[in-house]
N, C-alpha and C positions, 0 to 999 in steps of 0.2 A: 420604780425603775427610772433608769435617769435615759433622756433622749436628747437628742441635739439638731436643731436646726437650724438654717438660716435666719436671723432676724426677719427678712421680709416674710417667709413662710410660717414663722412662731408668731409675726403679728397677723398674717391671716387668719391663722387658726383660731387665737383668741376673741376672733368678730365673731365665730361662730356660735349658737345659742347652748349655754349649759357648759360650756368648754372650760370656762376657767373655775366650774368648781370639782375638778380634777386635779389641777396643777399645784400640788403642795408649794413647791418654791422653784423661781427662777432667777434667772442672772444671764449678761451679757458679754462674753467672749471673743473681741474679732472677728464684729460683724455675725458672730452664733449667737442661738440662743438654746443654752442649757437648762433641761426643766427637769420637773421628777415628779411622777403619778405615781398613786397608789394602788388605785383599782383599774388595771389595764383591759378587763374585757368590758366593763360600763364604760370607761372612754374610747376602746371602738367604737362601742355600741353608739355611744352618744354622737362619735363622729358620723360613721351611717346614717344615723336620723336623721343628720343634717344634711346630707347628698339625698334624702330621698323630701324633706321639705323643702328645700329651696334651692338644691343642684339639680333639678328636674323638669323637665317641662307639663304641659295636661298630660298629653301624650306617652310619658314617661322617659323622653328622651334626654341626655342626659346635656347642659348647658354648660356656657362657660364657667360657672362657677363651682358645679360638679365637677370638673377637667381640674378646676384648684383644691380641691377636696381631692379629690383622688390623689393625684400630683403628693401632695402633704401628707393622705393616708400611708399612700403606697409607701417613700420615706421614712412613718415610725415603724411599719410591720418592717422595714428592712434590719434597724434595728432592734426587733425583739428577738 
């Protein structure tokens, strides 16, 4: 499935752990960044993982960096 995001949010996402061995092929459009997954519920899934290791607090509340994960999630589920 092909997605498209902002460059600055497609380089977020890629810091993320396990993230770019989803990403079959990308490319850069005007400031986008155009990609294409193959297995889209392992790369939610893998996204989730990542808001709950390190977008989390002890307590489980959710961090700045959570608020950038979601931010990014919410973006590809808009559109699948």
């Amino acid at each position: 499935m092909k997605f498209i995001l902002t460059k600055k949010q497609f380089d977020f996402l890629i810091t993320l752990d396990n993230v770019n061995n989803f990403i079959l092929k990308h490319s850069f459009e005007n400031n986008n960044a155009i990609f294409f997954v193959d297995d889209i519920s392992s790369f939610q899934d893998i996204i989730y993982f990542n808001v709950v290791e390190c977008g989390m607090d002890k307590e489980g509340a959710i961090n700045s960096k959570g608020k950038q994960i979601y931010a990014v999630y919410d973006e590809l589920l808009s559109q699948i």
